[in-house]
C-alpha positions in Angstrom: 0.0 0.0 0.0 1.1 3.3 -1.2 1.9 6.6 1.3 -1.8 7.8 -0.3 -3.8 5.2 0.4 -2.3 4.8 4.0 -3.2 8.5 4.6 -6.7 8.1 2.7 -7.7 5.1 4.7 -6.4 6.5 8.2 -8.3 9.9 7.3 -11.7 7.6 6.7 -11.5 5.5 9.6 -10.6 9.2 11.5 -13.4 10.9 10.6 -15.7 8.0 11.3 -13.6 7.8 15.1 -14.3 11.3 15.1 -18.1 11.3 14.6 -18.5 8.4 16.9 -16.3 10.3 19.9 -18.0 13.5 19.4 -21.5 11.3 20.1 -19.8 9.4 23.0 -19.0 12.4 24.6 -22.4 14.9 23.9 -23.8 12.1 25.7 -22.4 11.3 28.6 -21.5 15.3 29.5 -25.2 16.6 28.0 -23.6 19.2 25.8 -22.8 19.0 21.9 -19.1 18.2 21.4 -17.1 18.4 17.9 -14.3 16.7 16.4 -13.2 17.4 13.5 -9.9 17.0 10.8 -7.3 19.2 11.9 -5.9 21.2 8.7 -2.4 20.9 9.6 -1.8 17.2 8.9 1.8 17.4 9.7 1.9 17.1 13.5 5.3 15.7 15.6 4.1 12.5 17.7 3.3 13.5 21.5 5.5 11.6 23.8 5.8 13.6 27.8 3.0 14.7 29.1 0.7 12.8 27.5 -2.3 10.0 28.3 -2.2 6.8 25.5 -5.0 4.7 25.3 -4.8 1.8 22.6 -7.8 0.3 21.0 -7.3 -3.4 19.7 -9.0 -4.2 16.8 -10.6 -8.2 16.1 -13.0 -9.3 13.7 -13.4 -7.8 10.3 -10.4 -5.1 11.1 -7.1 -6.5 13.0 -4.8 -4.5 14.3 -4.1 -1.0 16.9 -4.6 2.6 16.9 -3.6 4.7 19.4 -5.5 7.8 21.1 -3.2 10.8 22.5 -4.6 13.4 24.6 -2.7 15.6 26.9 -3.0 15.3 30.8 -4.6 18.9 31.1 -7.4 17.3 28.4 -7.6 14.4 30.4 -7.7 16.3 33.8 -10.3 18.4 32.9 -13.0 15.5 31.1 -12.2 13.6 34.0 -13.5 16.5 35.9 -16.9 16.9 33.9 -17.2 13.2 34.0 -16.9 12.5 37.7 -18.6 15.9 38.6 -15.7 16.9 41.1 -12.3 18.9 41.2 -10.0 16.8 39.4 -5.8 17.6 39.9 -4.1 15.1 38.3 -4.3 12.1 36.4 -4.4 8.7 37.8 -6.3 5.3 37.7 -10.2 6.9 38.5 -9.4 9.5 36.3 -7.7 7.6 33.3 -10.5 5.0 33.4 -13.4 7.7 33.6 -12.3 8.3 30.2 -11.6 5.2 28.8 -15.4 4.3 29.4 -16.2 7.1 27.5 -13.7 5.4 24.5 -15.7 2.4 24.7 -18.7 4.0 23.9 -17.3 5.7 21.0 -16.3 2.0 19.5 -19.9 0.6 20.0 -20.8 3.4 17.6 -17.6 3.1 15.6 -18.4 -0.7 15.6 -21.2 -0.2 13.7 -20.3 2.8 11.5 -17.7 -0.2 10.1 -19.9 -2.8 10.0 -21.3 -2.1 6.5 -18.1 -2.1 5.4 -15.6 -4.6 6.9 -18.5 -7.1 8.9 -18.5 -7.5 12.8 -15.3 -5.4 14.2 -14.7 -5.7 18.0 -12.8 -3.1 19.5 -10.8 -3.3 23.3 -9.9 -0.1 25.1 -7.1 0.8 27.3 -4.5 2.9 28.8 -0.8 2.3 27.6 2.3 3.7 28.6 5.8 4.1 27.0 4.6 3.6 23.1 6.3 4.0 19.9 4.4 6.1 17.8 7.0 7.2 14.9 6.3 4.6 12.2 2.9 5.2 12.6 0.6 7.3 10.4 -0.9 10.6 12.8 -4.3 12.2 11.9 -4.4 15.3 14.0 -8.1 15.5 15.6 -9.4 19.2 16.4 -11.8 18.8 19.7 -14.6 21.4 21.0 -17.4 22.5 22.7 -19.3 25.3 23.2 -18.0 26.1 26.7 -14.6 24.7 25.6 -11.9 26.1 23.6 -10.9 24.0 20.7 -7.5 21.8 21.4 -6.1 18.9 20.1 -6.2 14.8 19.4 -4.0 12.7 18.0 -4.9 9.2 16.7 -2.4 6.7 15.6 -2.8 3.3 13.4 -0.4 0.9 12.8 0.4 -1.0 9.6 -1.7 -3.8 10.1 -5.0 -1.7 10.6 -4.4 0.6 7.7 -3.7 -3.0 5.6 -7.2 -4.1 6.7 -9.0 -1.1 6.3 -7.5 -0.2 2.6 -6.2 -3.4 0.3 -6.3 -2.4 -3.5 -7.4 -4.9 -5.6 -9.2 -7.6 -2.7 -12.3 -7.4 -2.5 -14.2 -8.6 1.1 -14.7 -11.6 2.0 -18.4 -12.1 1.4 -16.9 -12.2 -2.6 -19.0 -8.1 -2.9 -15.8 -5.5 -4.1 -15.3 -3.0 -1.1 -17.0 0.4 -1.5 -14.3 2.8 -2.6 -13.7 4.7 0.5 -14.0 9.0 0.3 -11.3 11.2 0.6 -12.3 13.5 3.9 -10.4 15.9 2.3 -12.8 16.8 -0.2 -16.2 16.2 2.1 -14.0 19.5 4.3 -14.6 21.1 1.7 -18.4 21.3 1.7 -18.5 20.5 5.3 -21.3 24.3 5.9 -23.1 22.7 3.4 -26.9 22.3 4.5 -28.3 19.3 3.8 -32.3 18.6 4.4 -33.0 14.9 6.5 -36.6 13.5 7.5 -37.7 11.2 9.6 -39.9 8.3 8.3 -41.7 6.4 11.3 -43.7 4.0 8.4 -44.8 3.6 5.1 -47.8 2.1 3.4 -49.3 1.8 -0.3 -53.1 2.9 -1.0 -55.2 2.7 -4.0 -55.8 6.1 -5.8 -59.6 6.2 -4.6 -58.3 5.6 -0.7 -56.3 8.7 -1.1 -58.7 10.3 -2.8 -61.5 9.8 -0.4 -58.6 10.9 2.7 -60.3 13.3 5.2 -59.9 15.2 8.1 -60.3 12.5 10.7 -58.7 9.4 8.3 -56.9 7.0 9.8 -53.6 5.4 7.6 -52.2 2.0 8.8 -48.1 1.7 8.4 -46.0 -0.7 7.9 -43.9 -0.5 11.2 -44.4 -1.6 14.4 -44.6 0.8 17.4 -41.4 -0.7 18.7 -39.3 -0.6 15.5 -37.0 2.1 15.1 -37.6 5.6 13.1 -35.4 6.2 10.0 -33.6 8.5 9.2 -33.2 9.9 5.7 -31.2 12.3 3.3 -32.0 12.5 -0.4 -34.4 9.1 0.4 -31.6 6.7 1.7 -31.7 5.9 4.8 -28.5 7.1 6.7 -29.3 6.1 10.5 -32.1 4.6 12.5 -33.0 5.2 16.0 -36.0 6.3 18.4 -38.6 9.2 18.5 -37.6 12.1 21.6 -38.8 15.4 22.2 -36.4 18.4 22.3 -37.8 20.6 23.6 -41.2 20.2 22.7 -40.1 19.2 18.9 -39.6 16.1 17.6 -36.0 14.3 17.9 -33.8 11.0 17.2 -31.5 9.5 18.9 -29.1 7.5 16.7 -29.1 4.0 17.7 -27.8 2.5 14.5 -26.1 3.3 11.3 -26.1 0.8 8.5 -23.1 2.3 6.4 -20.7 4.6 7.1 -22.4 8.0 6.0 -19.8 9.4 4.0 -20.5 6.5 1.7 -23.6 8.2 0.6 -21.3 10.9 -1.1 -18.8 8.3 -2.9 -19.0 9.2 -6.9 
């Protein structure tokens, strides 16, 4: 695999890290958190003063990547997490965040799923690892009472060999989806896009529709229970369940079939 398609496929499976952190962490501190491609790709490895935690890949990926935040980061999402004064980093504090990590690769698990089949990820802190043959994708992280800082992640060769193999194809015998530059999606990244929500559909004759009135009730083809879809340019992107926000309607993203930026492959 060429130096491109190393740094295609570790920006795709960044971005999709990204989206899935961002989620992790709105939800567990109740505030909207962004994470985002850094512009600067060319970022020196962190080494002192720094907090590793490696995620082991299995299943339909195999290999490690590597998430570097500085202790100060860690220090002060430790503090939101555990709802106290936090000084320093140790074990409680470390793990606090780790948790949140394993969240992130439930999601992530199924943003790949599409793609590469069942992926199990474990999380955990590491200490005294070599990060220089491996490929950095600098990670820009905010909020909107927090100043934007930033994340490295880190893959190693065997990851970026599973995530990108020109030529194979998977191994249910279907060619792999060609993955999307992220560079170009930054590009159009203010773009507005309009979504809906579909809770069911149903067919009807012409005359049923025709004879609809105020009062008319329409039976759909979904059960109460199944979950609400939701759509952009009528694929559906994501599934999940009806909330109120409030007082309009909401979803919260319980599952997404294919990795979204799929939908804007040429």
């Amino acid at each position: 695999m060429d130096d491109s398609n190393q740094l295609q496929a570790a920006r795709t499976f960044a971005v999709a890290f990204a989206e899935s952190f961002a989620e992790s962490l709105t939800r567990k501190l109740g505030v909207p958190w962004l994470l985002k491609l850094h512009e600067d790709a060319d970022v020196a490895p962190r080494a002192e003063g720094t907090v590793h935690y490696r995620l082991c890949a299995a299943g339909g990926l195999q290999g490690e990547c590597f998430v570097a935040f500085e202790q100060a980061q860690v220090i002060a999402f430790a503090s939101k997490l555990l709802e106290k004064p936090v000084a320093d980093v140790n074990d409680a504090q470390a793990e606090a965040l780790a948790e949140v990590i394993l969240s992130a690769m439930e999601g992530l698990t199924s943003t790949l799923s599409g793609e590469f089949g069942v992926v199990n990820f474990k999380v955990d802190r590491v200490e005294d690892v070599r990060l220089e043959e491996m490929i950095a994708i600098p990670l820009d992280i905010s909020s909107n009472d927090e100043p934007e800082s930033l994340v490295l992640l880190y893959l190693d060769e065997p990851l970026l060999g599973s995530l990108f193999s020109p030529g194979e194809s998977k191994s249910t015998g279907k060619a792999k989806t060609a993955l999307v530059d992220p560079a170009n999606l930054q590009l159009v990244m203010d773009v507005e896009l309009s979504v809906s929500l579909r809770f069911g559909q149903c067919q009807l004759p012409l005359r049923d529709v025709l004879d609809l009135t105020s009062g008319s009730v329409i039976e759909l083809d979904r059960d109460v229970d199944d979950p609400v879809e939701l759509l952009l340019d009528g694929k559906v992107i994501a599934r999940g369940e009806a909330v109120i926000i409030d007082g309009n309607y909401g979803l919260r993203v319980t599952e997404i079939p294919e990795p979204i930026a799929s939908h804007f492959a040429s």
